[in-house]
N, C-alpha and C positions, 0 to 999 in steps of 0.2 A: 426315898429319893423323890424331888421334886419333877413333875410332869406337867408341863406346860399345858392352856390349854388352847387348840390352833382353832378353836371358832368357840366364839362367844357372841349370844344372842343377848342383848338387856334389854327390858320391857319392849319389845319388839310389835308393835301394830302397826296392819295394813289395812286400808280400808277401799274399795272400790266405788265409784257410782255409779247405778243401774239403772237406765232409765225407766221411767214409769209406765210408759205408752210406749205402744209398737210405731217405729216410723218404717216406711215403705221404701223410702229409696234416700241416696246422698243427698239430695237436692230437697227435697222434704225437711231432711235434717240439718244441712245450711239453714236454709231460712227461717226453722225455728229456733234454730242456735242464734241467730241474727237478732232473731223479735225477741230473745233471753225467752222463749217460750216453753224451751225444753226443761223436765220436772226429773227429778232422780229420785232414785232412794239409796239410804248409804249400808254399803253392807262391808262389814266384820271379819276379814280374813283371817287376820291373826287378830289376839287383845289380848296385849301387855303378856308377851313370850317372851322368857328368859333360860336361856338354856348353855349350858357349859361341854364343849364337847374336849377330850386330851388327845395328845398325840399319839393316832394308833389304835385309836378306838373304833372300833365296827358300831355305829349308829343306829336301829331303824324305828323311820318313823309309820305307825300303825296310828287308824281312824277310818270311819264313814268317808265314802266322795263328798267334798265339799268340807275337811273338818279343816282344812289348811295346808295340808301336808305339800303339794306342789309349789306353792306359793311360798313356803319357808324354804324349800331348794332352792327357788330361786332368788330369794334375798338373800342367801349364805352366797350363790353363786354369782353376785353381782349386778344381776339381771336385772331384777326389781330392784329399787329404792324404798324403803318404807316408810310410812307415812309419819311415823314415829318413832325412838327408839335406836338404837347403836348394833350394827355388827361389824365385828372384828374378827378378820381370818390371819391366820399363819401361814405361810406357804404357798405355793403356784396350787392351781385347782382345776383339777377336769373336769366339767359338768358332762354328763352321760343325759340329758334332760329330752331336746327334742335333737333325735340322733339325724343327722341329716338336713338340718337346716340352713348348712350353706353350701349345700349341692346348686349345679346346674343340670334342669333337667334333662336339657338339652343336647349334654356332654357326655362323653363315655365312663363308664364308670373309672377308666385308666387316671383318664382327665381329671376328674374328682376326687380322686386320691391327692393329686397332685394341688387341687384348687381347695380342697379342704384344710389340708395338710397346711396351706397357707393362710388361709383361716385359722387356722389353731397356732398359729407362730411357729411350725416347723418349717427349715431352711428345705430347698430342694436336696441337698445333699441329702440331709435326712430320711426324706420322701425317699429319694433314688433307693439308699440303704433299706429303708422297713419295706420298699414295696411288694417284693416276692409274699414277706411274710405276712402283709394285710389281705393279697387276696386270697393265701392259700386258708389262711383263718376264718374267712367269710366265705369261703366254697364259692366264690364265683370267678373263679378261672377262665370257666368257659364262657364268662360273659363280660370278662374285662373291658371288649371292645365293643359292647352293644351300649346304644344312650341307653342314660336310666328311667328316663320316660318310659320304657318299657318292662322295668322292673315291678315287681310287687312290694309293698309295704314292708314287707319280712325283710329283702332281699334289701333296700334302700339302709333298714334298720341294722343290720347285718353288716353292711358295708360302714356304716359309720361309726359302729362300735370296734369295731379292730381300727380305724383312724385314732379313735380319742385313746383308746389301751395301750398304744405302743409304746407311750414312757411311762414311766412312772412318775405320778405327779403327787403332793407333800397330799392333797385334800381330792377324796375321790367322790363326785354325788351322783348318786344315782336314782333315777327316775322310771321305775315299773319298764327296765327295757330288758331285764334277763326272762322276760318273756316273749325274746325276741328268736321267731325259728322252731324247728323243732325242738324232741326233748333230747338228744344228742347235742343242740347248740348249745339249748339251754345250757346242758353242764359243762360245755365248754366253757361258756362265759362265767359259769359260778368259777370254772377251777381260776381264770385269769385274774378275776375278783381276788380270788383266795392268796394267790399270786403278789398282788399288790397289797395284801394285808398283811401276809409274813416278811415284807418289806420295809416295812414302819408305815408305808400308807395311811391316811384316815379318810376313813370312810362313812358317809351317812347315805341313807339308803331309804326308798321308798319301794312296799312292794303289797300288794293284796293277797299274797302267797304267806299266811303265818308262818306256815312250815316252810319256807323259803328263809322268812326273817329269823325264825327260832335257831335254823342251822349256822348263818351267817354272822350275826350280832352279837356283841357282847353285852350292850342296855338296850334300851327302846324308850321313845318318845310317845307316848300315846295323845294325839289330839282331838278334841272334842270339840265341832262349832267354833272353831280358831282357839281354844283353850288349852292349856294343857293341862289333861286330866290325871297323868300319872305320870313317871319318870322312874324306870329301876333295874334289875337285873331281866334279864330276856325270859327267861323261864318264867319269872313270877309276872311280871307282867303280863303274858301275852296267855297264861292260863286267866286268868282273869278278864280278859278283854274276850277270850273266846266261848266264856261261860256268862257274858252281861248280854243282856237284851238291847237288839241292834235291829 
């Protein structure tokens, strides 16, 4: 039986420019942006990534900080454009990436359910219906009506991940957040994962936890220096990556 595949990467390159010299302040950097005085150097996020993902498949991608790995979520996820190269997704897609980025900090966390929620293209009806069960999922009950200004990193993390989980969406990406909270959350969040995977969900996953990726995935992507150095079944690859010199 054919299986479609709902994200396709082809020769995929991203490239950044860095500058060369330290500048001190905005004003500094106007005006040698002005005089074309400012120097880069070009650096390599991803080069020439091609990768095929099917519908339903558990993804993850394993490598060093810096080998690309966040940078390919976020070209599957819209976010980035790449410099080079075609992706192609199937389906509506939840990025789990930076959870809480369209909070107000200012606002109660009640508020943010609600301001998020719109953010993410759920109607308020919606909202109204999931809300009991987004905060009893993030444990903060007791703090629905405090701003988040006052929250901790966890707790911000925490709130934004039962926002983005509440439907199910065709393409799930995930960005190192099920190490969001304790380790009671933790497994909360894998079982939701798991949830949406016996769903037909597809999911690609970034996490620094092997043992995390080895439980969850069915392939893995392994990238080196924006390359990709291997592609295959989860078990063979990630023995391999975890007995190479790093």
């Amino acid at each position: 039986m054919f299986v479609e595949n709902v994200i396709t990467l082809e020769n995929i390159t991203m490239k950044f420019n860095m500058p060369k010299e330290k500048v001190d302040s905005l004003k500094e950097y106007f005006i040698k942006f002005v005089k074309r005085q400012l120097k880069f150097d070009e650096f390599i996020a991803l080069n020439n990534v091609s990768v095929n993902i099917k519908a339903g498949e558990v993804v993850g991608l394993i490598g060093l900080n810096g080998s690309g790995k966040s940078t390919m979520l976020k070209i599957v996820s819209g976010i980035l454009k790449p410099s080079s190269g075609k992706v192609t997704t199937n389906g509506s897609i939840s990025p789990l990436i930076e959870l809480g980025a369209g909070f107000d900090m200012d606002l109660t966390a009640r508020e943010n359910v609600f301001l998020n929620g719109y953010v993410l293209g759920y109607s308020k009806a919606t909202m109204l219906e999931k809300y009991d069960e987004i905060i009893e999922f993030s444990e903060l009950r007791d703090f629905q009506d405090v701003a988040i200004k006052n929250f901790s990193s966890g707790m911000i993390a925490r709130l934004g991940f039962s926002i983005a989980t509440i439907t199910r969406p065709d393409i799930l990406i995930v960005d190192e957040i099920l190490s969001v909270g304790d380790f009671l959350f933790q497994q909360k969040c894998e079982k939701r994962i798991n949830e949406m995977m016996s769903g037909g969900t597809t999911v690609l996953i970034v996490s620094h936890s092997i043992d995390q990726i080895e439980r969850l995935c069915d392939r893995v992507v392994w990238l080196e220096k924006g390359n990709v150095k291997a592609v295959g079944e989860t078990k063979e690859i990630c023995e391999v990556y975890k007995t190479s010199e790093r």
